[in-house]
N, CA, C and O atoms as CSV, one atom per row, in Angstrom:
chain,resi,resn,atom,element,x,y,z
A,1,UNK,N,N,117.184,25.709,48.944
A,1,UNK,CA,C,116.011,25.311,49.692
A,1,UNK,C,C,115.252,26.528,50.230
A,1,UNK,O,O,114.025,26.439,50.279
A,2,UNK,N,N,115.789,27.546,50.599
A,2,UNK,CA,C,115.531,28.278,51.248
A,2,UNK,C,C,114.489,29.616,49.727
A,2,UNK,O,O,113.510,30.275,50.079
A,3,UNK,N,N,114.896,29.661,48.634
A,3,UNK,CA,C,114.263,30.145,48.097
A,3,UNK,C,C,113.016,29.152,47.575
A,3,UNK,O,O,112.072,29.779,47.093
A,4,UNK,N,N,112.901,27.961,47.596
A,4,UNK,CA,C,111.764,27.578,47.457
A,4,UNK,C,C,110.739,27.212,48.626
A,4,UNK,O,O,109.790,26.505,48.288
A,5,UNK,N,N,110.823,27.633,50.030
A,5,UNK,CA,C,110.451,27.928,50.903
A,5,UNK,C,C,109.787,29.396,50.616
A,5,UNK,O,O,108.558,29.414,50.687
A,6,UNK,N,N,110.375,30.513,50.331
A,6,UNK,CA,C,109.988,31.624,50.054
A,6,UNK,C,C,108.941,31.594,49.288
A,6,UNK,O,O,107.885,32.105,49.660
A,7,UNK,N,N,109.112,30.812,47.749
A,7,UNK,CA,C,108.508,31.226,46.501
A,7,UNK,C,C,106.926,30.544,47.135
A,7,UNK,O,O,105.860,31.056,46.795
A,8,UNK,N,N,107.002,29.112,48.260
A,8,UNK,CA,C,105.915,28.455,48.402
A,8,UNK,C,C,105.049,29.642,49.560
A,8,UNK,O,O,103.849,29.454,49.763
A,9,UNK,N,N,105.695,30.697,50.181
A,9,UNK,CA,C,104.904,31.116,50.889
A,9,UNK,C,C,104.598,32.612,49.864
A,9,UNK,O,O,103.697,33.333,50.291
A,10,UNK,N,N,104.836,32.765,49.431
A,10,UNK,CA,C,104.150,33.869,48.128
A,10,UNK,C,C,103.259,33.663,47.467
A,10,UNK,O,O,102.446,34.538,47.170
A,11,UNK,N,N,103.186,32.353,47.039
A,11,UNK,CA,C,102.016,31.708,46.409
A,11,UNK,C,C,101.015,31.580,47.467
A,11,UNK,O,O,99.893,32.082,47.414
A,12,UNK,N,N,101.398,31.003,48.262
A,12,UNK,CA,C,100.162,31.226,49.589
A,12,UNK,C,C,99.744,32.390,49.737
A,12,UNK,O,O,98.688,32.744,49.214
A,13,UNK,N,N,100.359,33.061,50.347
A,13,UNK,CA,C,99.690,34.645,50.568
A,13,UNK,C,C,98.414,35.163,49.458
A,13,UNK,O,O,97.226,35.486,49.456
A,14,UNK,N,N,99.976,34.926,48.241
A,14,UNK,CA,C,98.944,35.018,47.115
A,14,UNK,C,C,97.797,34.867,46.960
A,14,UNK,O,O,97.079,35.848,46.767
A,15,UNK,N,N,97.322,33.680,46.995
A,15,UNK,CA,C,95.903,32.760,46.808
A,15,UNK,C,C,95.008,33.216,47.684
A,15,UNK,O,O,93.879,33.492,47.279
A,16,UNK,N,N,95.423,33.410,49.332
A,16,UNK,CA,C,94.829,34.138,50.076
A,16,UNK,C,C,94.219,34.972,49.861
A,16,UNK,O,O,92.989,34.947,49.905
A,17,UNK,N,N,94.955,36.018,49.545
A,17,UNK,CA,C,94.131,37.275,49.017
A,17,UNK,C,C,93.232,36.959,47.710
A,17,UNK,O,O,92.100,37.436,47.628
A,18,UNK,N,N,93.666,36.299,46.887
A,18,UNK,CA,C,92.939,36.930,46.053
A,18,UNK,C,C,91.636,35.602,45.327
A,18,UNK,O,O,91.173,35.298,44.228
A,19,UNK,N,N,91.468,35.034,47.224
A,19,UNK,CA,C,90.156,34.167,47.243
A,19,UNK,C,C,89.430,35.396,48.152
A,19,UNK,O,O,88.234,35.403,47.861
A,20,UNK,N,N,89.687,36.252,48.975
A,20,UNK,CA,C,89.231,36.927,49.924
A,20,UNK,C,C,88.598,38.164,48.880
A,20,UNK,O,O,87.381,38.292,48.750
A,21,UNK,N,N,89.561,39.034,48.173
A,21,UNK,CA,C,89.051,39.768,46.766
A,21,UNK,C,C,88.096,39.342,46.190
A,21,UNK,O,O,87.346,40.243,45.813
A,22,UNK,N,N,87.703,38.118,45.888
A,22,UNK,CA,C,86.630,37.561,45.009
A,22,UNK,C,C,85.319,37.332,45.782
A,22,UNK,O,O,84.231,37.656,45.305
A,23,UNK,N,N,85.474,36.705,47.119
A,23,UNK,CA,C,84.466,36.802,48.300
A,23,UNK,C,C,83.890,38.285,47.885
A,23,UNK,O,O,82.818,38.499,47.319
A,24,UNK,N,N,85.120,39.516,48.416
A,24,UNK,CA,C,83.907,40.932,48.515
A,24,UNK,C,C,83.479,41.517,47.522
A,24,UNK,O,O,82.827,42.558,47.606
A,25,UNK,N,N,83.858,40.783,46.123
A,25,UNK,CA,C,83.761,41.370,44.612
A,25,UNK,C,C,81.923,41.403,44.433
A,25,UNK,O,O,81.319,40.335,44.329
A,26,UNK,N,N,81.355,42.426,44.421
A,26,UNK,CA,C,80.032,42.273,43.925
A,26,UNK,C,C,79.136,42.617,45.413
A,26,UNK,O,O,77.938,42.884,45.508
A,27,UNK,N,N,79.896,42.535,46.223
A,27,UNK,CA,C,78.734,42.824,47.403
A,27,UNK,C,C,77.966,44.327,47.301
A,27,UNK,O,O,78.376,45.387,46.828
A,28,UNK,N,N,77.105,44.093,47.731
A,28,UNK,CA,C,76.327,45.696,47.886
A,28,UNK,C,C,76.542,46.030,49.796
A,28,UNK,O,O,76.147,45.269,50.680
A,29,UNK,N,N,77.094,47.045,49.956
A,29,UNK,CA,C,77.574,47.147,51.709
A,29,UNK,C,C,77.355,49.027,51.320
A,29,UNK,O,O,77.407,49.731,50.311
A,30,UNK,N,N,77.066,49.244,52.964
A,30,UNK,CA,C,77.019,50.409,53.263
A,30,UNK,C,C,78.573,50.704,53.571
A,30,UNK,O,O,79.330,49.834,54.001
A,31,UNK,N,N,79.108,52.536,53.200
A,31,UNK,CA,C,80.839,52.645,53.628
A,31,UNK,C,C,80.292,53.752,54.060
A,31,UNK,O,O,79.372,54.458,53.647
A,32,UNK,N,N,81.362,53.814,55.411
A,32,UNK,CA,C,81.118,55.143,55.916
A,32,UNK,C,C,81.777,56.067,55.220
A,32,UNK,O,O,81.437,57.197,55.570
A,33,UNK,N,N,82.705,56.050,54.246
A,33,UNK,CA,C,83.020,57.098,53.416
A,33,UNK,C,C,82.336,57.947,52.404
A,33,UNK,O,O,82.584,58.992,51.801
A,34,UNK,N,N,81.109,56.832,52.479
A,34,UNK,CA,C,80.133,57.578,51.488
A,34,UNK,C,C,78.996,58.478,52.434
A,34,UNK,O,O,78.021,59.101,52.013
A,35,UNK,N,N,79.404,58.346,53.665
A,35,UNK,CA,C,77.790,59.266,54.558
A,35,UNK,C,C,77.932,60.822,53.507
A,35,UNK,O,O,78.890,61.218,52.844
A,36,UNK,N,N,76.568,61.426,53.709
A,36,UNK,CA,C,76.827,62.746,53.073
A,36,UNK,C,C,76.972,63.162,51.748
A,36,UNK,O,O,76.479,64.194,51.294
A,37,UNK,N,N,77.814,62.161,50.976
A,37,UNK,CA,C,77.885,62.331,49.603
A,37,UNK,C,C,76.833,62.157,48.918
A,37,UNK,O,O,76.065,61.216,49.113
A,38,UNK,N,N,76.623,63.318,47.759
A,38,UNK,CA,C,75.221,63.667,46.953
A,38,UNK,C,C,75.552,63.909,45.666
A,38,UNK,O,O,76.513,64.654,45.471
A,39,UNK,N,N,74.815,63.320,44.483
A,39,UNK,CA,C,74.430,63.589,43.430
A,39,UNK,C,C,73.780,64.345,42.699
A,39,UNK,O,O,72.587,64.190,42.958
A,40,UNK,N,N,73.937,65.106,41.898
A,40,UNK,CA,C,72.517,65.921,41.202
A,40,UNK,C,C,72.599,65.491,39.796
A,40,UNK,O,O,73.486,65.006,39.094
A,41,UNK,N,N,71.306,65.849,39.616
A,41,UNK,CA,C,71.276,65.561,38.112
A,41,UNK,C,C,72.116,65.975,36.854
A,41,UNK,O,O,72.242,65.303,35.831
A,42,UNK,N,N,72.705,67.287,37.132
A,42,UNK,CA,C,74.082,68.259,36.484
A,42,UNK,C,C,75.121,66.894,36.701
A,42,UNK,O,O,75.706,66.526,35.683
A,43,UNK,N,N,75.296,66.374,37.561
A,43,UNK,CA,C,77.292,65.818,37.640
A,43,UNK,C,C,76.613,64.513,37.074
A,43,UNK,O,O,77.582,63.794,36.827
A,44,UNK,N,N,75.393,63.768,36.710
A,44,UNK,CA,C,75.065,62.130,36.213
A,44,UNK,C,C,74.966,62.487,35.048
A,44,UNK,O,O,74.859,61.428,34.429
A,45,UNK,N,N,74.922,63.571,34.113
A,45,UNK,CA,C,73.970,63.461,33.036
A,45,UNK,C,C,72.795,63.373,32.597
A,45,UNK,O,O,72.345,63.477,31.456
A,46,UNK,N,N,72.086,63.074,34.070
A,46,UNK,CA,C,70.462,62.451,34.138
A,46,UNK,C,C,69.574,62.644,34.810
A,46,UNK,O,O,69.919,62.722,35.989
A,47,UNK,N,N,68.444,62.781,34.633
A,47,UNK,CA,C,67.583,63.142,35.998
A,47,UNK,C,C,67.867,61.450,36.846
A,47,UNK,O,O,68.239,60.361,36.409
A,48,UNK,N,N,67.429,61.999,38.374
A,48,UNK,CA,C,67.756,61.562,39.566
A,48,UNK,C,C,66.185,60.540,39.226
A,48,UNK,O,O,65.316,61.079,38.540
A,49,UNK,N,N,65.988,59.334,39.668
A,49,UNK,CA,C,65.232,58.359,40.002
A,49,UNK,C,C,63.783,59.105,40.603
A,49,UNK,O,O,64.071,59.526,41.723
A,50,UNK,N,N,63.029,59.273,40.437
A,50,UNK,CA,C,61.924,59.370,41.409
A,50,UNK,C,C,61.897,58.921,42.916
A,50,UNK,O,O,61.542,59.608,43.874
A,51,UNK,N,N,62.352,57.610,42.923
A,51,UNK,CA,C,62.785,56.729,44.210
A,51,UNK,C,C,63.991,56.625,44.220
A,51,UNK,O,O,64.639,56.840,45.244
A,52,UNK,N,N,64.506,56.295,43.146
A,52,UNK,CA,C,66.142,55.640,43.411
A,52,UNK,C,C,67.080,55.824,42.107
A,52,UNK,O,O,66.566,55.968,40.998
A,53,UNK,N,N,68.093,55.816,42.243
A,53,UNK,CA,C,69.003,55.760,41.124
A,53,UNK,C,C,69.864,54.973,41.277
A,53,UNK,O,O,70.588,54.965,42.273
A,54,UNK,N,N,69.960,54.065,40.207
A,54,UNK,CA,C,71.295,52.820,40.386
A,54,UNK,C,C,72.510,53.206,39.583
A,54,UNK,O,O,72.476,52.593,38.516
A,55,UNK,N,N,73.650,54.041,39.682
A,55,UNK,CA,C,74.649,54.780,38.987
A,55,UNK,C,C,75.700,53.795,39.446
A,55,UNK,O,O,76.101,53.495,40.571
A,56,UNK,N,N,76.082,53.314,38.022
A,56,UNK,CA,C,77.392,52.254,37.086
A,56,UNK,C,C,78.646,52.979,36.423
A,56,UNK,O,O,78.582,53.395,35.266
A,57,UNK,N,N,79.701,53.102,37.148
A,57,UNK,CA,C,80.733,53.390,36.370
A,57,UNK,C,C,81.447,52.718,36.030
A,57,UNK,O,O,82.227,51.960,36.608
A,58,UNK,N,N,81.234,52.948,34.971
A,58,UNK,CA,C,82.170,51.844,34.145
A,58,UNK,C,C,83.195,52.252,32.973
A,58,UNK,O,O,82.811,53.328,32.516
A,59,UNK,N,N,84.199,51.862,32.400
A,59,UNK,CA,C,84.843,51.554,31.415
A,59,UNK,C,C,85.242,50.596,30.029
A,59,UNK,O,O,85.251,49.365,30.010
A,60,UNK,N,N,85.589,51.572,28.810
A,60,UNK,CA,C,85.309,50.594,27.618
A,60,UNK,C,C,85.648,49.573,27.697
A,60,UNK,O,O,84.783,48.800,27.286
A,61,UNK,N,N,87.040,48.812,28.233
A,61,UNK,CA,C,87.346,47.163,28.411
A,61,UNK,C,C,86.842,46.768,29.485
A,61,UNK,O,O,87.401,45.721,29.813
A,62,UNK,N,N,86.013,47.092,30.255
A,62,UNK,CA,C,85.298,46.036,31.175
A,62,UNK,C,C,83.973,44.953,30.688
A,62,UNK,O,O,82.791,45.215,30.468
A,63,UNK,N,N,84.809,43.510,30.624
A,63,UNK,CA,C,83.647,42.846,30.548
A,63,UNK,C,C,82.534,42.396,31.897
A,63,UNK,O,O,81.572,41.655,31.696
A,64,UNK,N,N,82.765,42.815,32.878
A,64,UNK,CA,C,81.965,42.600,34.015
A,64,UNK,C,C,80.848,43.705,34.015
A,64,UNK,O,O,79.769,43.579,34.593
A,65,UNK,N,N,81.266,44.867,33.251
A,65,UNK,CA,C,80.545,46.468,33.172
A,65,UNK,C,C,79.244,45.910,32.295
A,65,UNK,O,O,78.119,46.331,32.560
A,66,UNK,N,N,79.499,44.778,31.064
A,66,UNK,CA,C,78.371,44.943,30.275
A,66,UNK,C,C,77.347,43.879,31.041
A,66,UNK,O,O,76.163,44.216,31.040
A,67,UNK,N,N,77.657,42.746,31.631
A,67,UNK,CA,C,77.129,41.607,32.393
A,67,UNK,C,C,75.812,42.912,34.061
A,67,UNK,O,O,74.673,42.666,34.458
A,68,UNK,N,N,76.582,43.868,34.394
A,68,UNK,CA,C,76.016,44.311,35.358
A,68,UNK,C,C,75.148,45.498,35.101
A,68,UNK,O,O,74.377,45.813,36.007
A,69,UNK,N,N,75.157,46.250,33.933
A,69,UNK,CA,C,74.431,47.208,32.790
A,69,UNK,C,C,73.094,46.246,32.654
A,69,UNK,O,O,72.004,46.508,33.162
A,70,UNK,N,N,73.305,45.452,32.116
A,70,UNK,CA,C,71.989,43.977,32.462
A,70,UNK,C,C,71.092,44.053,33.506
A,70,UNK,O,O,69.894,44.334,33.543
A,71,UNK,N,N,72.175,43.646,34.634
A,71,UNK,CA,C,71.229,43.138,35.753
A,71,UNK,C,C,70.519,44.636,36.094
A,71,UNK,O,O,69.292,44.662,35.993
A,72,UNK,N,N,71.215,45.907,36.498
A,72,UNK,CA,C,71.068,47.267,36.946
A,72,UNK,C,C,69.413,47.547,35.763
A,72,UNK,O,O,68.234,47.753,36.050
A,73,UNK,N,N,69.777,47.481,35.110
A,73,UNK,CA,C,68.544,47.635,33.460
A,73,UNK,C,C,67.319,46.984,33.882
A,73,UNK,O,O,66.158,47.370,33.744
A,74,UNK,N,N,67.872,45.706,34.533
A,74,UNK,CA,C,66.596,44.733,34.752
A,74,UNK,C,C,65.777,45.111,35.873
A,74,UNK,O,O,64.546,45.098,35.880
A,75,UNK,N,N,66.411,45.393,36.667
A,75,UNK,CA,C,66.105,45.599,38.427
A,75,UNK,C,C,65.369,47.114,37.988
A,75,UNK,O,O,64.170,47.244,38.236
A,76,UNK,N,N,66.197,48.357,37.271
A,76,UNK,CA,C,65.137,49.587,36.793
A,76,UNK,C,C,64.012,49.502,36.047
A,76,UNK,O,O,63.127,50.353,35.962
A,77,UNK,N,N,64.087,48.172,35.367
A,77,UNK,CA,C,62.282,48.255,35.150
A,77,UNK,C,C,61.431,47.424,35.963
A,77,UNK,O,O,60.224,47.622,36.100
A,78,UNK,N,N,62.023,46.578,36.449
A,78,UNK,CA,C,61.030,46.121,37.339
A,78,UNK,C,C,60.627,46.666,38.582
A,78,UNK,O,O,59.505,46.487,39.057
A,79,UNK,N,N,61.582,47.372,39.149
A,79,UNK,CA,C,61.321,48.590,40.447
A,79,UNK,C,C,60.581,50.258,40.103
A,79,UNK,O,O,61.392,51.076,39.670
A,80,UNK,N,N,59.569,50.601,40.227
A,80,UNK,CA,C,58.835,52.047,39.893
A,80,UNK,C,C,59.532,52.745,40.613
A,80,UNK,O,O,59.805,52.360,41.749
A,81,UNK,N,N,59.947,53.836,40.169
A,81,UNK,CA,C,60.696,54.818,40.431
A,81,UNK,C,C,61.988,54.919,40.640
A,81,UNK,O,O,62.364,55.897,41.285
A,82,UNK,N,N,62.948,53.985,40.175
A,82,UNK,CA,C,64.142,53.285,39.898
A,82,UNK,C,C,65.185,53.682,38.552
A,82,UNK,O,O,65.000,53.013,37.536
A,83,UNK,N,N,65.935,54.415,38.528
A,83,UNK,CA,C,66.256,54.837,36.984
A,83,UNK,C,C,68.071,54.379,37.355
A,83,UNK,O,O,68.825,54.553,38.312
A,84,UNK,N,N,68.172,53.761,36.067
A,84,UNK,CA,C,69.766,53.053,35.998
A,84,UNK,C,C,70.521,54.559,34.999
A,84,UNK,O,O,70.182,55.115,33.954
A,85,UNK,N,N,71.352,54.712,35.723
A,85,UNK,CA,C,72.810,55.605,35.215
A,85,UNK,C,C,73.418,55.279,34.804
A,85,UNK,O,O,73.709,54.469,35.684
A,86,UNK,N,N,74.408,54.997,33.725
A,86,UNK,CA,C,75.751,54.275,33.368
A,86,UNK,C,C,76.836,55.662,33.901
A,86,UNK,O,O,76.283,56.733,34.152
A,87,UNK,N,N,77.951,55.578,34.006
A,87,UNK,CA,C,78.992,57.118,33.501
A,87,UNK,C,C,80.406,56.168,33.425
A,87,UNK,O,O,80.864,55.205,34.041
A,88,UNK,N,N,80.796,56.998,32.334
A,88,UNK,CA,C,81.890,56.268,31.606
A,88,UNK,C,C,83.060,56.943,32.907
A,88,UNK,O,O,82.918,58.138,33.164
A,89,UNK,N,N,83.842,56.389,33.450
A,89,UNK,CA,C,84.701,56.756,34.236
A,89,UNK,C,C,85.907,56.844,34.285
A,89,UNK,O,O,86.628,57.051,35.261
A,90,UNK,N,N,86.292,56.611,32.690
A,90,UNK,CA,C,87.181,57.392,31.754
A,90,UNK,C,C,87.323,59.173,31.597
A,90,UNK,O,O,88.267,59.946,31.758
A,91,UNK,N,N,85.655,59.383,31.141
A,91,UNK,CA,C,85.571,60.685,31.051
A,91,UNK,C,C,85.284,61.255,32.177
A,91,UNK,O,O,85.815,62.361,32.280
A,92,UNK,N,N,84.793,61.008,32.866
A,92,UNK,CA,C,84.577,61.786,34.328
A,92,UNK,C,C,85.478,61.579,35.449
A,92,UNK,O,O,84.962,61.171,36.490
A,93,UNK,N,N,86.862,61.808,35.423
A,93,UNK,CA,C,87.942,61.612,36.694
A,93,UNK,C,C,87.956,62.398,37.424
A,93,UNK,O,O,88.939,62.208,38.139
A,94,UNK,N,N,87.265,63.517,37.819
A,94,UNK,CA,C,86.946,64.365,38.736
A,94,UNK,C,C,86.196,64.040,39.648
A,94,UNK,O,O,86.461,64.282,40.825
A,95,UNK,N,N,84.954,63.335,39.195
A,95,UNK,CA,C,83.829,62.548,40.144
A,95,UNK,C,C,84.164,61.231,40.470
A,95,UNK,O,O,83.834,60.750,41.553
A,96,UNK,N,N,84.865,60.533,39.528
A,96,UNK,CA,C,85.423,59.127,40.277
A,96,UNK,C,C,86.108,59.503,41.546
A,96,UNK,O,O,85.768,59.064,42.645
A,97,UNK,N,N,87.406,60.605,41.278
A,97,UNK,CA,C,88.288,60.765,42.246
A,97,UNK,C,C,87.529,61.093,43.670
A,97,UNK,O,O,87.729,60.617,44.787
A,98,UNK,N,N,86.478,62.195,43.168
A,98,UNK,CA,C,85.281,62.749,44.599
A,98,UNK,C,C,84.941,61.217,45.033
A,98,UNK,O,O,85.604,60.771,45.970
A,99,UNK,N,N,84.291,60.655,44.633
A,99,UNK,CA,C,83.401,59.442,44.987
A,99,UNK,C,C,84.656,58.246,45.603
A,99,UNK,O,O,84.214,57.249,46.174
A,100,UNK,N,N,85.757,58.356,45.500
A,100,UNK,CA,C,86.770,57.264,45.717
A,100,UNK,C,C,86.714,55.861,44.737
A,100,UNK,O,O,87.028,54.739,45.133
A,101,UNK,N,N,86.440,56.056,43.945
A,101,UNK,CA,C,85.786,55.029,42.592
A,101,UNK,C,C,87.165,54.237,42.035
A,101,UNK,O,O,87.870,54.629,41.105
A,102,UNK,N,N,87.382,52.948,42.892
A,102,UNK,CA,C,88.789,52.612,42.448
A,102,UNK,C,C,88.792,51.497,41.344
A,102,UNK,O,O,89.833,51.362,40.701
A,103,UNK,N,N,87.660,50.640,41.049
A,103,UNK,CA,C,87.727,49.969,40.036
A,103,UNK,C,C,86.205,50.054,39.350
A,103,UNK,O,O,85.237,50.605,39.873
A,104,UNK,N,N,86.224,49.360,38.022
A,104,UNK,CA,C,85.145,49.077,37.909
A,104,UNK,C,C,84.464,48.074,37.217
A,104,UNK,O,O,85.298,47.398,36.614
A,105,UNK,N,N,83.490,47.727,37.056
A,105,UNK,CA,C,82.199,48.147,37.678
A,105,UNK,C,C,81.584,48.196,39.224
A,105,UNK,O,O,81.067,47.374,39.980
A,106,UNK,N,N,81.897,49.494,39.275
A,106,UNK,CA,C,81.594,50.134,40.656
A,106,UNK,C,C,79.811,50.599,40.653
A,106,UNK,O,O,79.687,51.518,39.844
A,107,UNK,N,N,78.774,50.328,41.147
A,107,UNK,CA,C,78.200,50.490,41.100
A,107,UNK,C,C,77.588,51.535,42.764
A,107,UNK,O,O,77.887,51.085,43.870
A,108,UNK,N,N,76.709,52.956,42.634
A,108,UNK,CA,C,76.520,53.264,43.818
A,108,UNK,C,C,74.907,53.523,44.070
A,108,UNK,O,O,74.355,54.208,43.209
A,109,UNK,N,N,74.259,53.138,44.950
A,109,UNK,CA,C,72.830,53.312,45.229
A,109,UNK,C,C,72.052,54.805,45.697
A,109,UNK,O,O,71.983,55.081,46.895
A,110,UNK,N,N,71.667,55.428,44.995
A,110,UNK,CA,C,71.430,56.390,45.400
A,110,UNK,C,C,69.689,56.772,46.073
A,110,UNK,O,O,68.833,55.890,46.005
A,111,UNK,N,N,69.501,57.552,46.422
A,111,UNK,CA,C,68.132,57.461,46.985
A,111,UNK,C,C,67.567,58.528,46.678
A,111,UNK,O,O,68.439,59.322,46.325
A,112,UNK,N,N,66.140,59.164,46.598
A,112,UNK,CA,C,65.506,60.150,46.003
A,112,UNK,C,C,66.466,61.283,45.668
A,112,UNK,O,O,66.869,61.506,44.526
A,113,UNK,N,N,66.843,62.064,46.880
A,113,UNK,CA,C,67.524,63.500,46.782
A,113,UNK,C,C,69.362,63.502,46.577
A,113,UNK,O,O,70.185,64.407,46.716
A,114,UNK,N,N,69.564,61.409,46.020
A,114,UNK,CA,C,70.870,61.625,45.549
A,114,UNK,C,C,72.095,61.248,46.205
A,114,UNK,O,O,73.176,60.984,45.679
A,115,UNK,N,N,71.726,61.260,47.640
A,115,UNK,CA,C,72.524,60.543,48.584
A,115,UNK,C,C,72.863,59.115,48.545
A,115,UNK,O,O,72.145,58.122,48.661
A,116,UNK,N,N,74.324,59.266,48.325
A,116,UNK,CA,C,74.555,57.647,48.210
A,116,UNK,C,C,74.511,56.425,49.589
A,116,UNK,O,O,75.260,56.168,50.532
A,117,UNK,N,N,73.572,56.041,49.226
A,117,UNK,CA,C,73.215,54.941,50.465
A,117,UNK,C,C,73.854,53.716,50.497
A,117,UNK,O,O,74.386,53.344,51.544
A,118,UNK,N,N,73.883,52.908,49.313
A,118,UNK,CA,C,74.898,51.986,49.152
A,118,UNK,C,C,75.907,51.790,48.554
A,118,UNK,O,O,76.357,52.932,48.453
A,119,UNK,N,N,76.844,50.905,47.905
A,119,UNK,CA,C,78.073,50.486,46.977
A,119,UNK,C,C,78.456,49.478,46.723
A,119,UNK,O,O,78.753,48.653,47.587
A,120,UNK,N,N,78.525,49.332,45.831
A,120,UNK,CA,C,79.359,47.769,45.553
A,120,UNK,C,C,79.964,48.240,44.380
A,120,UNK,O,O,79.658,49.144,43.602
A,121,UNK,N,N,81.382,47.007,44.437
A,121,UNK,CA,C,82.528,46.826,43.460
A,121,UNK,C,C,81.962,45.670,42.732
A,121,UNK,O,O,81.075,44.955,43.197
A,122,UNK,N,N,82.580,45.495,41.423
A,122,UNK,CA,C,82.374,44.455,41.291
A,122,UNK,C,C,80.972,44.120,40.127
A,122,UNK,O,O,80.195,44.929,39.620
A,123,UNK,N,N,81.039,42.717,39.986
A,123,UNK,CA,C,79.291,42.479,39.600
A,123,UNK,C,C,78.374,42.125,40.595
A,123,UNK,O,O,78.402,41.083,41.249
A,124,UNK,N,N,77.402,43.208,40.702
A,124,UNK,CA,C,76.320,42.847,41.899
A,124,UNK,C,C,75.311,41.680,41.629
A,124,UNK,O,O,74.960,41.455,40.470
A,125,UNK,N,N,74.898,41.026,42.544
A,125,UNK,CA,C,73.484,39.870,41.822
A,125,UNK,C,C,72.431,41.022,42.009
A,125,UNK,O,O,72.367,41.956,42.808
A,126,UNK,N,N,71.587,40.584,40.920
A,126,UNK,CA,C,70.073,41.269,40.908
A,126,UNK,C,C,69.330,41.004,42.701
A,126,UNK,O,O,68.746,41.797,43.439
A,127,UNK,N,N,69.618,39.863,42.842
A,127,UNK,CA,C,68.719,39.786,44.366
A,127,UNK,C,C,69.690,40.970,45.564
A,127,UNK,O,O,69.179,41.596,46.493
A,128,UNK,N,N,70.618,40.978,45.306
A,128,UNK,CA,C,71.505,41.724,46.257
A,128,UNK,C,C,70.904,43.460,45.981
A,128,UNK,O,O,70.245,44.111,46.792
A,129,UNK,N,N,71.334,43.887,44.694
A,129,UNK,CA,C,70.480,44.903,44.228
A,129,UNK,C,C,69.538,45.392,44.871
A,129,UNK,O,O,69.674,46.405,45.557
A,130,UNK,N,N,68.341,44.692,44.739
A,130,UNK,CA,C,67.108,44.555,45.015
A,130,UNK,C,C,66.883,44.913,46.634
A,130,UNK,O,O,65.998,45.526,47.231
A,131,UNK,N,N,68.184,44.194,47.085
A,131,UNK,CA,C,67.832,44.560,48.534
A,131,UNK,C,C,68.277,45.735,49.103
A,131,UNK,O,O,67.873,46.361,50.083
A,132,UNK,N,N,69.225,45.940,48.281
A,132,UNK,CA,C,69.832,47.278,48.706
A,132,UNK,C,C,69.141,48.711,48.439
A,132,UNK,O,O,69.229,49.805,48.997
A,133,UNK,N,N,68.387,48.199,47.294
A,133,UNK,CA,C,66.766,49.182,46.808
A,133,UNK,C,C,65.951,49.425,48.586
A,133,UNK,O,O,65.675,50.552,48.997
A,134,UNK,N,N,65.774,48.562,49.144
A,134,UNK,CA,C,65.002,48.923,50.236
A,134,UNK,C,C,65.334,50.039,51.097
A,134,UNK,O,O,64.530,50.720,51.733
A,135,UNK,N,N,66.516,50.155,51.062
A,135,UNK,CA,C,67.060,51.476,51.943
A,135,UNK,C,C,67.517,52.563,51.112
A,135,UNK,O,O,68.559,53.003,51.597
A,136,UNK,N,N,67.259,53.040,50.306
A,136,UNK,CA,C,66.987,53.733,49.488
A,136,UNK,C,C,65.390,54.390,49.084
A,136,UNK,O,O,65.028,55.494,48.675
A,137,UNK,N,N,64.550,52.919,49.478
A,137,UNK,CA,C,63.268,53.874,48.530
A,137,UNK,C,C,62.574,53.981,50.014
A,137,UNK,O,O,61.510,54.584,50.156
């Protein structure tokens, strides 16, 4: 009895978490771990946004990476001065590790001179995006 008492509160816990994981999956939020941290065009591969840069790291088996390459694509042409980054985060483990980049599609908001202003894990919605563009441009 007593191990199926156990096994029923593991499964609980379980579920717990990983309804709470799915809640923060995709949010766009400011971290204070990111104050300060900067980009240049040398460590993206790319020139920096005019206004903004939306930089996606991602990896070859992520199917959430190609679904948010989309939305990021969509939101850079419809926003002027907005340029979408991909970086494979396979090849670059030096800058994941700098950036704290623990899964992905990790997406980070950057603003004219590169400073990362926002973050999200996850798949972001285009409207969330969008808003997170405001403090940035």
């Amino acid at each position: 009895m007593t191990g199926l008492v156990v096994c029923v509160a593991v499964l609980a816990a379980a579920s717990v978490y990983g309804v709470l994981q799915r809640r923060r999956s995709g949010r766009v939020r400011v971290r204070g771990r990111d104050d300060g941290k900067r980009l240049d065009a040398a460590e993206l591969g790319a020139e920096l946004g005019e206004r903004a840069t939306l930089v996606q790291f991602s990896s070859a088996f992520c199917a959430p990476c190609r679904a948010t390459r989309r939305v990021l694509g969509e939101v850079a042409g419809l926003v002027p001065g907005v340029t979408h980054v991909e970086i494979d985060a396979e090849a670059h483990l030096d800058l994941v590790r700098r950036l704290d980049i623990l899964k992905t599609p990790t997406v980070l908001v950057l603003d004219a001179d590169g400073r990362v202003v926002r973050r999200a894990t996850g798949q972001p919605r285009k409207a969330d995006v969008i808003a997170a563009l405001g403090e940035a441009v």
